[in-house]
N, C-alpha and C positions, 0 to 999 in steps of 0.2 A: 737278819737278812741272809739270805742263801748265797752259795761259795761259787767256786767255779766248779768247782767239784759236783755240786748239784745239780749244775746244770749241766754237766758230762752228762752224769747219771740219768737224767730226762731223755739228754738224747740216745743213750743206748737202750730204752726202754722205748722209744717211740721206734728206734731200728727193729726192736725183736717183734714189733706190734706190727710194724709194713714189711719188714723185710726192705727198708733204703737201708743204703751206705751212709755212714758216719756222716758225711761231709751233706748228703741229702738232708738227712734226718735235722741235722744243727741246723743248714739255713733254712729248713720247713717252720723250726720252731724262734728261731728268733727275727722270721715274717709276722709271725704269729703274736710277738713280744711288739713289732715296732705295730701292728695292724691295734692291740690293745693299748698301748699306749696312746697314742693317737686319738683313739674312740674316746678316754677318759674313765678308763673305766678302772684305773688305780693299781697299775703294772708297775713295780718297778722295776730301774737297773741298776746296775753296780759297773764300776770298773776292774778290767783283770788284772794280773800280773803286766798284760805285754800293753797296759795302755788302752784295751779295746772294752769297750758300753757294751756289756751281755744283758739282755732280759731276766726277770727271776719270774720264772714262769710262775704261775700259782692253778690253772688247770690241767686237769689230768690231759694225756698226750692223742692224738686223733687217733679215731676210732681206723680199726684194721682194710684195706683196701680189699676191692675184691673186684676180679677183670668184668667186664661188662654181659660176655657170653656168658658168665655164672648167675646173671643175676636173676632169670626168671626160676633158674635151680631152688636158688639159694632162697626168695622170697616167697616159692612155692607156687604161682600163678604164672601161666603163660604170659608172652608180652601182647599178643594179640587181643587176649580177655582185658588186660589191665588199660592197655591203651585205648577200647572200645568205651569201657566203660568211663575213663579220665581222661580221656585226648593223649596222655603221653607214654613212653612206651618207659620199662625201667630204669632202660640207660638213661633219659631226660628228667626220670624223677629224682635219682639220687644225686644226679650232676647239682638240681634245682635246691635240695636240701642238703647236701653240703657248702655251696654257695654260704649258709647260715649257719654251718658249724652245728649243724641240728646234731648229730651224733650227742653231743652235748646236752641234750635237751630229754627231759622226764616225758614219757609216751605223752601224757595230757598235751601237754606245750606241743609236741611233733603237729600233733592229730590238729591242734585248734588253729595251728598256724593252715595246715594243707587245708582245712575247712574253709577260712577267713580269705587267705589270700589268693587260692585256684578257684575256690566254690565248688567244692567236691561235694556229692554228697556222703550223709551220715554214715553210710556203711563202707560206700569205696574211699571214705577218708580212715577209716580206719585199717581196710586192704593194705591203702598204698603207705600209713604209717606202720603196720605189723611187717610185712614185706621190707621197706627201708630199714627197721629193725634186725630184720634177718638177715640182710646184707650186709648190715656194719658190723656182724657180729656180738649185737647188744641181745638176741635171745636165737634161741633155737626153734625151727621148725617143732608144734605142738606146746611151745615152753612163752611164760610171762616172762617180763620184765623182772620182775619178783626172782625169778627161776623157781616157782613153782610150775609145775606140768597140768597140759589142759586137752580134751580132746574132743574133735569136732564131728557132724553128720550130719546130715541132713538128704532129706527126697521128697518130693514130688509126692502125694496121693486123690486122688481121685473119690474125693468126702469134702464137704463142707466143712467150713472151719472149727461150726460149731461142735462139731461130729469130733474133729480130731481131738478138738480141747477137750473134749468130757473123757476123751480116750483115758488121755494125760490126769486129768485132774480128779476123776471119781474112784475112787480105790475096787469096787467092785469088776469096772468097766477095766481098769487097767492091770490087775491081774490075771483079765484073760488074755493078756498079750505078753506084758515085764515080767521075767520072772528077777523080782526084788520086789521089795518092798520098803521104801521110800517115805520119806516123814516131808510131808506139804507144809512149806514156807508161807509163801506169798503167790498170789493168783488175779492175773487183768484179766477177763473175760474175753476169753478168744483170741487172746492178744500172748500174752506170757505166762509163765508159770515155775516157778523157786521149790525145789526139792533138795531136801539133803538125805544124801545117800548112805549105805547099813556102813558102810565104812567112815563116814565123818567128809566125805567129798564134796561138792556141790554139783547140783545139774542146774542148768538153765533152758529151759525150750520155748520157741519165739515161732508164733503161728501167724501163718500170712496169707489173706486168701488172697486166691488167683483165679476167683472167678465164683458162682454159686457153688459148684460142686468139683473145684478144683483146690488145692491147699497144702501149701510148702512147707514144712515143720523141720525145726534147724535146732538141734540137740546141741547144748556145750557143756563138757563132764570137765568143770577144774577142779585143784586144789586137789592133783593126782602129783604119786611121790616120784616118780619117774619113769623115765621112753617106754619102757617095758610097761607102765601103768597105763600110755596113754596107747600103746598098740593093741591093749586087750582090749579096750574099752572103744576105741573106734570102732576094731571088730563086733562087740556087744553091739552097739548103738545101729549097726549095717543092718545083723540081723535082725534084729528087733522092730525095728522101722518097717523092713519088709514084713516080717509078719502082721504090724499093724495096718500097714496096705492089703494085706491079701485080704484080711477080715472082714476092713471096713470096703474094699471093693466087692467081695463076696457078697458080702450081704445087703449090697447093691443089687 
């Protein structure tokens, strides 16, 4: 069983994690102790030197605060976009998932919870759990969970879906636009398509039409080594994309 000592120790590490004062940080965390107790979820405590029932915490300490004006900063999406598309703006999402101690929780759980219990859909449940992520300081803008680095693009072109896909997926058709050259995974017809890249990377691109002759193609380059990996490769994927608009409009 854990000393009191240990439970100093928690609480100066939850202090250097919020920046609370001592006396903050201990009653945050033995709220924390009576709130698990309570639930049954197999908390114990101990008595001190002076008489006094401490908790022995056994999870790691809450995830890092961050003021409310930071938060479309910090999640990367304006609050206006996010609230259009979820009813709520960021300040009322992260209030909502810390309410559950989500910080706590592996992306999967984050995601299936905001899916289940808001009815978000599939892609802005994933928004508003990458974004919460960002804010608690559980990954960085461009960065997994993992802390492997990932990087994203996408636009708008003026072609039919089936058009962009063949772009993507026929090696003859797509080296007149990539210059790489790319070894093809797995391929849905007009839909997706899994490329692993000359360095050992992955690409993922997801085709959506938007009408007969309109179609949004959304690039994601993970399993890149770091910031600097994923600023090159935005860049790449910006230009590229344009070029493959101008082609396939041209020859419109």
């Amino acid at each position: 069983m854990a000393t009191q000592k240990d439970f100093k120790r928690l609480v100066r590490g939850r202090m250097q994690k919020t920046g609370e004062s001592y006396t903050t940080a201990r009653a945050s965390l033995l709220t924390q102790g009576a709130k698990r107790k309570s639930s049954g979820n197999g908390v114990h405590t101990e008595t001190n030197g002076h008489g006094t029932t401490v908790p022995v915490i056994a999870t790691a300490p809450a995830a890092p605060k961050a003021q409310p004006a930071d938060f479309a900063k910090l999640a990367g999406m304006a609050d206006e976009v996010i609230k259009e598309k979820t009813g709520c703006t960021w300040d009322r999402w992260v209030w909502a998932l810390d309410q559950v101690n989500a910080y706590n929780w592996p992306h999967r759980e984050i995601a299936q919870y905001v899916r289940e219990k808001y009815k978000v859909a599939d892609w802005w449940t994933q928004a508003v759990t990458v974004g919460y992520e960002r804010i608690k300081g559980l990954r960085e803008i461009g960065q997994r969970r993992s802390g492997s680095w990932e990087a994203s693009k996408s636009k708008t072109i003026n072609a039919a879906a089936s058009t962009v896909f063949k772009s993507f997926k026929q090696p003859k058709l797509r080296s007149a636009w990539l210059d790489a050259r790319p070894a093809l995974r797995t391929a849905v017809p007009n839909k997706t398509i899994r490329m692993t890249w000359e360095d050992g990377s992955s690409v993922e691109v997801y085709v959506v039409a938007k009408g007969r002759s309109k179609t949004q193609v959304a690039v994601q380059h993970t399993k890149l080594p770091n910031r600097e990996a994923v600023d090159r490769m935005k860049w790449f994927w910006g230009d590229h994309l344009d070029r493959l608009a101008a082609k396939l409009e041209r020859k419109r």
